[in-house]
N, C-alpha and C positions, 0 to 999 in steps of 0.2 A: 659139708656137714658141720654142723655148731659143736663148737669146745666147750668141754665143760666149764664153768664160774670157779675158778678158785677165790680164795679170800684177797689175795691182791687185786684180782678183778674187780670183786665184789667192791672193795673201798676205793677203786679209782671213781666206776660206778657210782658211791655215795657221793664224794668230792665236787665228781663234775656237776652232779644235779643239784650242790650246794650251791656250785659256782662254776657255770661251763667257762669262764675267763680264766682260770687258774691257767698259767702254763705246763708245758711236760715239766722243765724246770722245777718247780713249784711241788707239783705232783711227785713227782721224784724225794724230794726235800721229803715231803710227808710223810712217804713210804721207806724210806730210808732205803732208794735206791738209787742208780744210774739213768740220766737218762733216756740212752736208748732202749732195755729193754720197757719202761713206761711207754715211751713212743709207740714201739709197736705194738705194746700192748692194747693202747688206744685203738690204733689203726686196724685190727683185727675185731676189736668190737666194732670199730663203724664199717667192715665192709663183711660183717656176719648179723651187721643190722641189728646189733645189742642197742647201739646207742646209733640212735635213728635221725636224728640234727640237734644242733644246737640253736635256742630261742634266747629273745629277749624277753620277759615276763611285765606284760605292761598294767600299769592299773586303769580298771577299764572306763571307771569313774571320773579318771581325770582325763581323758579323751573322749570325754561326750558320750559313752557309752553305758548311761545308767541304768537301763532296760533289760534284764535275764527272764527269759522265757521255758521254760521246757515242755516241748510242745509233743502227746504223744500223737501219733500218726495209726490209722488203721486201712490198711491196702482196701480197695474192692478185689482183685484181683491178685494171686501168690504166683502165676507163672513165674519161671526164671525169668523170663525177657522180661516182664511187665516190673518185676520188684530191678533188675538190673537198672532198667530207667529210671525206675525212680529214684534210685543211687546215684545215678550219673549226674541226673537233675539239681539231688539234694548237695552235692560233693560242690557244685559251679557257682550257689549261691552261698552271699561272701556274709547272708547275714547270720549263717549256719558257721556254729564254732565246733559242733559236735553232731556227729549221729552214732545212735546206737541201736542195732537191731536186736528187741528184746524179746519177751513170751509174756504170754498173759493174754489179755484184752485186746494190747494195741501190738502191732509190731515194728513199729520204731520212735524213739524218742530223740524228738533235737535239741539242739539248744543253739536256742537266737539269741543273739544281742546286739541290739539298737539303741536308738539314743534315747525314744519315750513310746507312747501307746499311740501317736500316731503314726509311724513307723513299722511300729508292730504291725498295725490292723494294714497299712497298706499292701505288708509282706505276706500277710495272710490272704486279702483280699488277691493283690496282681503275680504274686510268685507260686504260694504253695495251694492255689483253688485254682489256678491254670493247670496242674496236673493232674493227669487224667487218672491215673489210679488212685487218688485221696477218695476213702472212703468216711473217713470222719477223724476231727480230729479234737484236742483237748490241751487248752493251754495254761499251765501252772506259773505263775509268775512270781520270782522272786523275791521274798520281800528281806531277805538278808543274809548271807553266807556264812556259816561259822565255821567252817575248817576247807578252806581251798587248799588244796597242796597240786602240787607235780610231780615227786619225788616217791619212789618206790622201793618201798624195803628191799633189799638182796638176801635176807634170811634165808 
């Protein structure tokens, strides 16, 4: 069973999303604690799955990847086994950064990023029309980001 967030949680929480580098150490310092109980207080979020890994946050521009897609997806078919595949499918290609199964029109939205439109179109053509449940799909393509975050309020 998951513990509740007190406020020390809550701003370890903030800190690390600040800067998963910080040390307990460090943390400690912040909080105007000791620190073992930081330690464990860490160690309890990550094995109650609060804090789920820690990333490096790369820019994706400068690794050749100037291309953001968000492509929404609409099944022909809603069985469990039928969408469960296409999950599995969608989970193993590496040019999927995101899926979300949403409501509306479509029911799922991805999000690809490549390095240009011929890429793109390949990804569409040999990866997501070889699946067999795409019933149609719809792709919005980036043309500039104004608020990327990662970071999630603990209010």
């Amino acid at each position: 069973m998951l513990s509740k967030l007190d406020d020390t949680d809550k701003l370890i929480i903030k800190f690390l999303q600040e800067d998963a580098k910080l040390t307990t150490k460090e943390l400690a310092n912040r909080l105007n604690l000791s620190a073992t109980p930081v330690y464990e207080r860490i160690k309890r979020l990550e094995t109650e799955q609060v804090i789920k890994k820690y990333v490096a946050l790369v820019d994706r521009e400068k690794i050749g990847m100037s291309l953001m897609v968000l492509c929404n997806i609409r099944l022909k078919e809603h069985a469990q086994e039928a969408g469960m595949q296409f999950v599995k499918s969608i989970i193993a290609m590496d040019e999927v950064t995101e899926c979300l199964n949403i409501s509306g029109d479509y029911d799922f939205m991805i999000k690809v990023v490549v390095p240009d439109m011929r890429t793109y179109q390949s990804f569409i053509m040999n990866k997501l029309a070889s699946l067999e449940n795409i019933g149609s799909t719809q792709s919005i393509f980036v043309m500039g980001e104004i608020k990327n975050e990662t970071a999630y309020g603990t209010e």
